[in-house]
N, C-alpha and C positions, 0 to 999 in steps of 0.2 A: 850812653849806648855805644857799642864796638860800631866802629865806622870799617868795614872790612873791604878790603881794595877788589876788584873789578879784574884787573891784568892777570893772564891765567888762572882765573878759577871760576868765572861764569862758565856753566856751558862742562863744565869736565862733571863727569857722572859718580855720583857720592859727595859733593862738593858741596852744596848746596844745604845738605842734610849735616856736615860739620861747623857752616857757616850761621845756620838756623837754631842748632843746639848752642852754641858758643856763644850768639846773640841771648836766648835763654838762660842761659847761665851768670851770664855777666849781670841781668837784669831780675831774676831770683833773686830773695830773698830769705829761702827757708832754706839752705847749705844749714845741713847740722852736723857741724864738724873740728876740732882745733881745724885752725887756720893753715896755713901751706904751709908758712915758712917752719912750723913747728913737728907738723909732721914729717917735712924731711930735715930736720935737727937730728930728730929721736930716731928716724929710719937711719941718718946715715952711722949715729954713735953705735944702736943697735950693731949694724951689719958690720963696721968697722973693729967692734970690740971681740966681732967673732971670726976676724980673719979673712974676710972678703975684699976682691979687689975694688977699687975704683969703680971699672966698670959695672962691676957685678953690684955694688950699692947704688950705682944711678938708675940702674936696668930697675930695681926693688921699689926705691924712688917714686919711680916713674909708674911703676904698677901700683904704690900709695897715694899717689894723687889721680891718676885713673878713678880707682874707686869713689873717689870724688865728683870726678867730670861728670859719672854718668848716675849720679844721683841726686841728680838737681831736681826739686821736686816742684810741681805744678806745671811743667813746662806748655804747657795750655793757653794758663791764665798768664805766663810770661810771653808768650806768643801775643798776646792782644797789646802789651805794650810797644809791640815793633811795628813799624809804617809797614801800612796793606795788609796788614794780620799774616797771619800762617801761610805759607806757601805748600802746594798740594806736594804729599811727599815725607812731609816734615813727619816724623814720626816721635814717641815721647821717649823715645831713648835713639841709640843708634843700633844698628845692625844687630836686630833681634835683642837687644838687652834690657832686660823689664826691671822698671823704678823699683820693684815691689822685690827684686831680690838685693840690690845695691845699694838702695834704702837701710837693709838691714845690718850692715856693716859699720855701724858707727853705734852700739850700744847707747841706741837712744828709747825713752819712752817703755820702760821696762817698769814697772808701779810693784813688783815682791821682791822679799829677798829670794823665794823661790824662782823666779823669773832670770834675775841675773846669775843666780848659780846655774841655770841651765844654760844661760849663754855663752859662759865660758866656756862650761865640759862638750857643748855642744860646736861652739867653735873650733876648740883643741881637737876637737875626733875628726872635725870637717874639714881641717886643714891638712892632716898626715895623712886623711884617706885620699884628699885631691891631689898631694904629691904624689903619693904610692900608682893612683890610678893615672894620672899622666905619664909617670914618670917610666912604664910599661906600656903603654896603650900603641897599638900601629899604626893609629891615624895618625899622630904626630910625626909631624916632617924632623928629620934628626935637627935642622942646622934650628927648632924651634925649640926643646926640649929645656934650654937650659931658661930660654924667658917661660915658658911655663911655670917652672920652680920658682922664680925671681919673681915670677906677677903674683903666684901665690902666699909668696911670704908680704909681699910689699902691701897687697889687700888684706890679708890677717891680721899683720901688724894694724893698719889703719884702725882695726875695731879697737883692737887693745888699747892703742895711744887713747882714741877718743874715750874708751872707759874714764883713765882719770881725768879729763876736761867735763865730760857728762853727766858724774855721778857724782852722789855723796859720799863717798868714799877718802876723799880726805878729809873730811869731817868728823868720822865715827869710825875710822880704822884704827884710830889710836897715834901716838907722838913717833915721828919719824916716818911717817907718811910708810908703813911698807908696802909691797905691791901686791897683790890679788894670792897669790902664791906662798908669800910668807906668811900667812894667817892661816892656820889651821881651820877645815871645813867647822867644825865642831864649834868655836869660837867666831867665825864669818855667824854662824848663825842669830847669833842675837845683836847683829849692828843694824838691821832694817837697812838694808843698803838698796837704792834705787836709783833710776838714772832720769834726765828733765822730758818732760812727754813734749810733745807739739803736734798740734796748732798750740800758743800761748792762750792761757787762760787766767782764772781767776777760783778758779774750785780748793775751798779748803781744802786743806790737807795734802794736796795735789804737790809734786817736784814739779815744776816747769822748767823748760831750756835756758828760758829768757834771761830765770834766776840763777839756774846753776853752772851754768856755761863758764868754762874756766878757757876760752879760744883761741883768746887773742891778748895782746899786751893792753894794759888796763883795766881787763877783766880781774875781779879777785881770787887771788888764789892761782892766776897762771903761772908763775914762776915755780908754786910745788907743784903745781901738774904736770908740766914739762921735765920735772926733776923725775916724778914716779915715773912717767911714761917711757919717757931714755932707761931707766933702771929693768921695767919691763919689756922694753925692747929689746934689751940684751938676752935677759932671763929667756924670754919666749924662742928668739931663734936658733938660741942653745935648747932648750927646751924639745923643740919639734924637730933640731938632728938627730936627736937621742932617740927621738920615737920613730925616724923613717931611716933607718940606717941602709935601707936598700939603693937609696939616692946616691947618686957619686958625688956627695958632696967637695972633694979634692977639686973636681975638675970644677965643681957650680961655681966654688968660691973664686976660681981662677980666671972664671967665665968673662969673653971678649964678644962685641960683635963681631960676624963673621958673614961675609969679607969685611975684615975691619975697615981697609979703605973707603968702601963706599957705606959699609951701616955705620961705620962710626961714628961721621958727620951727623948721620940721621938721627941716632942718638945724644951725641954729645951737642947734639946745636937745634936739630927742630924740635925735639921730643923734650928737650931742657928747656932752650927757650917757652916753648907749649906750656910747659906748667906754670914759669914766673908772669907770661904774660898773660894769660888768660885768670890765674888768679888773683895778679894786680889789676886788670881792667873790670872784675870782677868784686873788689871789694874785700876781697876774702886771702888774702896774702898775711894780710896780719892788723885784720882790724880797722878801725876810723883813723887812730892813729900808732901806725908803726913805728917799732923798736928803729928799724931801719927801712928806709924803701929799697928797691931794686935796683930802679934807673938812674935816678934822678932825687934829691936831697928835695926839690920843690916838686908837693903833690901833680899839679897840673903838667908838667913838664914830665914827670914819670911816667903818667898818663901814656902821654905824646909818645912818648918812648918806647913805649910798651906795645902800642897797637902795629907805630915801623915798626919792631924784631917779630912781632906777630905774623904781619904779611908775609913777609921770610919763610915763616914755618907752615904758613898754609901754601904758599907757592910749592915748597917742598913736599909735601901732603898731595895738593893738586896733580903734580907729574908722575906720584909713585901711584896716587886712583887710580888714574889712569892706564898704567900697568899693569894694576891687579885685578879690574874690572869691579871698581868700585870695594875690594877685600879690606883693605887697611893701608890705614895714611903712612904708617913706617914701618917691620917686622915687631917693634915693641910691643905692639896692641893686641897682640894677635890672643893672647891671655882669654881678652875679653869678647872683640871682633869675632872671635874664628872657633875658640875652643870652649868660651862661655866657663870661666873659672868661676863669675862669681852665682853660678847655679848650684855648683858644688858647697860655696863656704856657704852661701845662705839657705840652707837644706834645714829646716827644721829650728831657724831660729828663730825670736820674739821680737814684735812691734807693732804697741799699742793693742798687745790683749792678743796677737792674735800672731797663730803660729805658719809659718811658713811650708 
């Protein structure tokens, strides 16, 4: 269980609500997802091989494991595992965000070939339209517009990647593992391609997670998932320039925090730290046993490490609530916190039979 420090951040408003989810999530067990370290592999090769900065790939990053944080599921029954149960407040996502949309971003539990064809086209339509319509809209503050775009790619990508970790699709795509794109509709049709359902079961005939889960190192088959998924990665943000040419993409790919001085830190140290420590304390970094750890070469000792750089980033969190009256822990969030992206991508798509 996350031991989370006490020194500035009792008492500060919104606080309580990241420190209650975060305990949640560390303590979950049904994250259906490749694991962290592999989604930002694939995100950063993706974003790198199409000419984005640094910045502009962490920002992406950061909006691919977002989609993550906030789709921890049962957060309820994970609440009974923590001393004094639930505290009043505690809500099953954060700041208006419903499980039941960010849930659907990991191409899971999809049982037709018809089902996963619609969740592509329906993906790809839902992500240029999110662009397009952010990328114009007047509610958005100018100095937001460029993490708009960067949360929205970085969540899109997240489904795509988890496609090849979820489904059967290296299996029955045929030698050379291609990606979702190089297979002709016409030919997709007769592979019966599905992705693992959960809750885990035991129903003939049935794909489960448990079994087909490609997520972490050890897992079978994660080394060519991670291959398709990078390969996909690239394909797809090349893919969705092509369809939103209205975006300035020049400046996105050039994109800095602004004022660099003070968001940059925020980004490049709470908002990074954020992801490796919450999904090492959490299990979900890369598995029972990682390729590499984070901190620390000894499990226990990364641990340790993990939860110090942690207090860091919620300290940091704590002072900018505070500011924003409880709005978001750093400008990066705001994707989700503030403009609710992932209403957009998950518009009409499938999970467990049933359409969003």
């Amino acid at each position: 269980m996350l031991n989370l420090p006490n020194r500035r951040i009792s008492g500060v408003p919104g606080m309580n609500r990241i420190a209650g989810c975060l305990c949640a999530i560390a303590l979950a067990t049904s994250l259906q997802a490749f694991d962290t370290k592999w989604h930002m592999d694939a995100t950063r090769i993706g974003m790198t091989q199409n000419g984005f900065s640094s910045d502009a790939r962490l920002m992406t990053q950061f909006g691919n494991y977002i989609t993550d944080f906030f789709s921890a599921a049962d957060l309820q029954e994970a609440y009974k595992h923590i001393p004094g149960g639930a505290k009043a407040g505690w809500p099953t996502g954060l700041h208006g965000i419903n499980i039941a949309d960010t849930s659907r971003l990991h191409f899971d539990a999809l049982t037709s070939q018809a089902q996963v064809e619609h969740q592509w086209a329906t993906l790809e339509a839902n992500t240029v339209a999110a662009l397009k319509k952010w990328n114009k809209d007047p509610s958005v503050k100018p100095g937001y517009r460029g993490i708009l775009v960067l949360t929205i790619l970085g969540a899109s990508l997240h489904a795509v990647q988890d496609f090849y970790s979820h489904s059967n699709w290296l299996k029955v795509a045929g030698a050379g593992a291609p990606i979702w794109f190089d297979v002709p509709a016409a030919q997709r049709q007769k592979l019966n391609v599905k992705t693992g359902w959960y809750p885990d079961g035991n129903v003939p005939g049935m794909l489960y997670h448990k079994d087909e889960n490609k997520d972490s190192t050890g897992r079978p088959l994660n080394a060519a998932a991670f291959d398709a998924a990078s390969r996909a990665s690239v394909d797809w943000v090349k893919r969705i320039i092509a369809q939103a040419p209205e975006i300035p993409w020049a400046t996105v790919k050039a994109w800095q925090p602004q004022p660099l001085q003070v968001a940059g830190p925020w980004l490049r140290n709470a908002d990074a730290t954020f992801v490796t420590t919450t999904s090492t304390l959490a299990g979900h970094w890369d598995g029972p046993t990682p390729v590499k750890n984070v901190f620390a070469v000894e499990a226990g000792r990364n641990k340790r490490m993990a939860g110090e750089a942690l207090a860091l980033s919620l300290n940091t969190y704590a002072t900018n609530i505070a500011i924003s009256s409880g709005a978001t822990p750093t400008p990066f969030w705001v994707g989700f916190t503030v403009y609710h992206i992932e209403r957009d991508l998950a518009k009409g798509l499938y999970l467990q039979n049933k359409k969003r």
